[in-house]
Phi, psi and omega in degrees: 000124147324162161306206190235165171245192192290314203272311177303324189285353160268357185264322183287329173270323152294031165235351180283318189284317142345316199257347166316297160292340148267012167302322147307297197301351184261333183298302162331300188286327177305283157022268181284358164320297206281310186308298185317293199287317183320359179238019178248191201218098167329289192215131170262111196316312198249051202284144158246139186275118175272173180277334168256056191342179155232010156214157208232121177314163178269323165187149196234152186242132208252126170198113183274021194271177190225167199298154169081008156243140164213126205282301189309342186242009172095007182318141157263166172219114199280142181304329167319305237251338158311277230267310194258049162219352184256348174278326187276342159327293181347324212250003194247011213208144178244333186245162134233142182252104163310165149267319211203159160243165190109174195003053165120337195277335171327321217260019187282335181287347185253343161337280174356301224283304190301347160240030150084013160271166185239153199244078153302091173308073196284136163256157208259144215195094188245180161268038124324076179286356130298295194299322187320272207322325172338278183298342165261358169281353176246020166256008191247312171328290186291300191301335196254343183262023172078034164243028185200118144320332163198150184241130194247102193269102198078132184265109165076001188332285181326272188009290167272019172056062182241325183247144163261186183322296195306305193270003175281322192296309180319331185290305200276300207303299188310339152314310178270337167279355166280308208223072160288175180077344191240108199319112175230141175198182171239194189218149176176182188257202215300304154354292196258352155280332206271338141339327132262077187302352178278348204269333174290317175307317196284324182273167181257049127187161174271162185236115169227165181229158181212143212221090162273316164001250149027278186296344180082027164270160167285142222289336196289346183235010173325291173321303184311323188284308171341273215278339169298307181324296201306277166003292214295319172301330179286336191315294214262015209263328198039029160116329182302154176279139193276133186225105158324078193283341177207143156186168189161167194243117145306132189273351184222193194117190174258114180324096198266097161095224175269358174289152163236138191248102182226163170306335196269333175288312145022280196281334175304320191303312176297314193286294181320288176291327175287352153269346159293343173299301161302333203271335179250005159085033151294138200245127189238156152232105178302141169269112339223172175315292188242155178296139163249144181274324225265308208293355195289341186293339182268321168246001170133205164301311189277321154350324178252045189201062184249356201273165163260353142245176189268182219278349174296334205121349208259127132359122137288157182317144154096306209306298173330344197290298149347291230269331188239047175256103172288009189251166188238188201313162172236092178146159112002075185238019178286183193243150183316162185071292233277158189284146205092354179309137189044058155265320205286148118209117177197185183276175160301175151289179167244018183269335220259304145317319193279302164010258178330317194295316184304325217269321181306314181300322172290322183260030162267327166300320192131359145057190182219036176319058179334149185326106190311138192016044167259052173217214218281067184286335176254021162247326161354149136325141159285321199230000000 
């Protein structure tokens, strides 16, 4: 990562001041945020991880490297060190979502399938246009050999200006004419699909990812950003399903804006979107399974806490809170094609339901959705 230059952090400080001036109108709804949560157990200081959870998250985005790896420097990853950072996951999770394929990651959708996940399979997709081919021959590898559910061609692509337009749909097409039958899109974040709408046309559901971190909200007002993002894309979506392909809180870091990165905002974020999520039959990929150590050299401090266990495997404080919240899904949330769609239906909680009602009532005020695909193009990850 480069420095940063002038024009995001003035585009990022008018959508703050923006979200400033509407804070009244924001106010009710935090309010009642807080009201919603008083009859739950915030953060549990001390969590033990049961071995059955009772509710097993929809999906968390997986990258298994460990201190002294970093894929940007050619780290391998033995199919051992696979199986065994994707198993302590396993019992907490129904999807896992890849970055890249190759130098070890080829072997993760049949890892998955053999500990009882369903697999989104990503190839990592730069300008590099020789390593591009790599990845997508080895992601036409894995879609053609049963081991991946859905296949996701490139990450944040738009983002870093790394591909146009023309060549990620190209990219998006040979995949799906390689691998029919199998759910293929791309990912990025909200910003920049609802900007390409051809880029959007081309996957068979959408994928977005949303950072209020990132955006410089407060965690408390996250959701309201959240769920306006989510809006403006299902808008422009044509019927297709939206699917949260990457959000999340750093539990350690650096203040970005009005964000704070502590275990308690983390584990609040975390509690907070997955019930919106449940409540509205929303289909996810959680940012992310585990803390990596490598990212902090790309995005700062907080790079390295984005997970919800630490980079040992152990639980963070709060998090168990999730995983033993019983009430259940409401809606339809599998991706179109893939086997099981409209197995999840059921009501919400009622932490979950009063939720969904704040946060829908906050983004009708008008919410604080900072300036659309203006936050962290220069702190990203590369891989």
């Amino acid at each position: 990562m480069g420095s940063t230059s002038s024009e995001p952090r003035t585009a990022i400080l008018a959508a703050l001041l923006r979200g400033l001036r509407e804070f009244a109108l924001l106010a009710p709804a935090v309010a009642l945020t807080l009201l919603c949560a008083a009859g739950v157990s915030a953060v549990t200081p001390t969590p033990t991880p049961g071995p059955t959870p009772t509710y097993k998250v929809y999906g968390l985005d997986f990258s298994p490297y460990m201190d002294g790896q970093d894929p940007n420097q050619g780290s391998q990853v033995s199919e051992a060190q696979l199986r065994a950072r994707m198993a302590i996951i396993a019992p907490y999770a129904q999807w896992i979502r890849t970055f890249g394929c190759g130098s070890g990651l080829e072997k993760a959708g049949q890892v998955a399938h053999e500990l009882g996940l369903k697999a989104a399979v990503g190839a990592w997709l730069s300008g590099d246009l020789a390593a591009n081919e790599q990845q997508i021959t080895c992601l036409i590898a894995v879609g053609q050999a049963g081991q991946a559910d859905m296949l996701i061609v490139g990450s944040e692509v738009l983002l870093r200006n790394d591909l146009t337009e023309s060549q990620l749909i190209g990219y998006i097409n040979q995949v799906k004419q390689a691998v029919p039958g199998v759910p293929v899109a791309t990912a990025d974040v909200y910003g920049e699909l609802i900007g390409h709408p051809s880029v959007l046309a081309a996957g068979d559901v959408a994928l977005a990812n949303f950072y209020p971190y990132w955006e410089g909200t407060d965690v408390q007002q996250a959701m309201a950003s959240l769920q306006s993002g989510y809006q403006q894309v299902k808008a422009v979506a044509g019927g297709k399903q939206v699917l949260v392909s990457e959000t999340g809180w750093p539990s350690g870091g650096s203040p970005f804006g009005n964000a704070v990165p502590s275990p308690e905002n983390a584990a609040f974020y975390f509690r907070s979107f997955v019930s919106w999520a449940r409540a509205g039959g929303v289909g996810y990929f959680y940012f992310e399974a585990f803390d990596e150590t490598w990212k902090a050299s790309y995005e700062g401090p907080q790079g390295a806490h984005w997970g919800v266990w630490d980079k040992d495997g152990n639980l963070k404080p709060g998090m168990q809170d999730v995983f033993d919240s019983s009430g259940a899904v409401g809606g339809s949330a599998e991706p179109a094609g893939s086997a099981g769609a409209g197995a999840e239906r059921a009501e919400g909680s009622g932490f979950s339901r009063c939720l969904a009602a704040v946060i829908a009532a906050a983004a009708a005020l008008g919410g604080i959705a900072a300036g659309v695909g203006l936050w962290h193009a220069r702190w990203r990850r590369p891989v």
